[in-house]
C-alpha positions in Angstrom: 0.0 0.0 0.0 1.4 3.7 -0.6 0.6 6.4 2.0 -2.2 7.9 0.3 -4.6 9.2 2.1 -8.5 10.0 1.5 -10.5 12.6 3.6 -7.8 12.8 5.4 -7.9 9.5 6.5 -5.4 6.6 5.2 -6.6 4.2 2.5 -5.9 1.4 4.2 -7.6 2.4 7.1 -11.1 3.8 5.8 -14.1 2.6 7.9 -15.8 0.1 5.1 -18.8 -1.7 7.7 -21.7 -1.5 5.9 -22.6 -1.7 1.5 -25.2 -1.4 -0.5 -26.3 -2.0 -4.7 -28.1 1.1 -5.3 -28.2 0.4 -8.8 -28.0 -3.7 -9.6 -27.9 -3.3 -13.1 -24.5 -2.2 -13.2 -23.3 -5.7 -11.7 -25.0 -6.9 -15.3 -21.9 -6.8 -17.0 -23.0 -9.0 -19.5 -25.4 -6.1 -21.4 -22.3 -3.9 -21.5 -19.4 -6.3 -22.6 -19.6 -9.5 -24.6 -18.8 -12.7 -23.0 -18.2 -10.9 -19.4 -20.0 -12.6 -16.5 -23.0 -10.8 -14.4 -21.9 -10.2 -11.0 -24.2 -10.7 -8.4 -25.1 -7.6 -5.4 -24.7 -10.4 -2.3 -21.4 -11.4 -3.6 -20.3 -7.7 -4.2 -21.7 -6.8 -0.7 -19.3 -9.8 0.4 -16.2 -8.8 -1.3 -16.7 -5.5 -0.6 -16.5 -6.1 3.0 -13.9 -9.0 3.4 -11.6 -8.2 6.1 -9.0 -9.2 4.2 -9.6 -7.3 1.2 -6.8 -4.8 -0.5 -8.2 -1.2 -0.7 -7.1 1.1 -3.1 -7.4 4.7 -4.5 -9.4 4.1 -7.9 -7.4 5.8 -10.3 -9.8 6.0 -13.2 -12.2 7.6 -10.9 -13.8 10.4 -12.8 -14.7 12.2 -9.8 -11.7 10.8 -7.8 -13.8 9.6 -4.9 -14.2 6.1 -5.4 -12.2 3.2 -4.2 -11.2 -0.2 -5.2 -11.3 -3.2 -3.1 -9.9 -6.7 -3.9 -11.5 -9.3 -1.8 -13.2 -12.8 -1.5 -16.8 -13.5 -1.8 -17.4 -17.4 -0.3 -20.7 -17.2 -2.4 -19.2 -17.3 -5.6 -16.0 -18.5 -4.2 -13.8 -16.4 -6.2 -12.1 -12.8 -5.6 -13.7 -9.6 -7.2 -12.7 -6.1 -7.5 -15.1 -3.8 -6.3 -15.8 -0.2 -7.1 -17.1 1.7 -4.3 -18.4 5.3 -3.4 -18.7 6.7 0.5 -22.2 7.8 1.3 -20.5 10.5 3.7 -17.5 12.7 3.3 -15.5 11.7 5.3 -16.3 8.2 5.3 -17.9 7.0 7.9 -18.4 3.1 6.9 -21.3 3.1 4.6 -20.4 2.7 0.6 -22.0 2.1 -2.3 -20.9 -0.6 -4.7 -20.9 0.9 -8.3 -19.7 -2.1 -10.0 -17.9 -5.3 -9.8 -15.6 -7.9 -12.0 -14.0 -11.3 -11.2 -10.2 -9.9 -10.5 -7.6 -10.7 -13.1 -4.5 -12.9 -12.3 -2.2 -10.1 -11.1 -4.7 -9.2 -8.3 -5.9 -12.1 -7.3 -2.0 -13.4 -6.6 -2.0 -10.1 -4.6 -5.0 -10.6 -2.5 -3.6 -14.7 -1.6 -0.5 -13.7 -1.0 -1.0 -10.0 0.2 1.9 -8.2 -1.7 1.1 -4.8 -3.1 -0.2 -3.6 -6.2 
């Protein structure tokens, strides 16, 4: 992880407790790209709050607010990256999952074996 910081508050240490889909169709991947899988909300709600996830800065954030978190979902058993927005500034634990994909390679060998992107 690098020292940046959100709010004020370091990446790796923003409050994520609590997610919600606002808008599920945005997990429907499949209406937007050929051959991509749907995701579905529980297991982006799951990811979203592993313990264990890697949270990041999202860097093609339009608005630069939004966040990225690698983590496991046990009810799709795999590991997806998650594209979340606070629903307070500064965050106080509540975000909002804009989307969700099944991680590539590169960060799923960083969530298992925990080395930095």
């Amino acid at each position: 992880m690098d020292d940046d910081v959100y709010d004020g508050i370091p990446v790796d240490e923003l409050p994520i407790t609590a997610a919600d889909v606002p808008d599920p169709a945005h997990l429907r991947r499949s209406a937007r790209y050929p051959g991509a899988r749907d995701v579905d909300p529980v297991a982006a709600v799951e990811a979203a709050l592993d313990p264990d996830g890697l949270v990041a800065r999202d860097s093609s954030s339009r608005t630069g607010e939004a966040i990225l978190v690698v983590g496991y979902t046990p009810l799709a058993d795999e590991v997806l990256v998650v594209v979340l927005l606070p629903d307070d500034h500064p965050p106080t634990g509540l975000w909002h999952v804009v989307t969700a994909w099944p991680a590539d390679r590169r960060r799923r060998r960083a969530y298992w074996i925990g080395e930095d992107r």
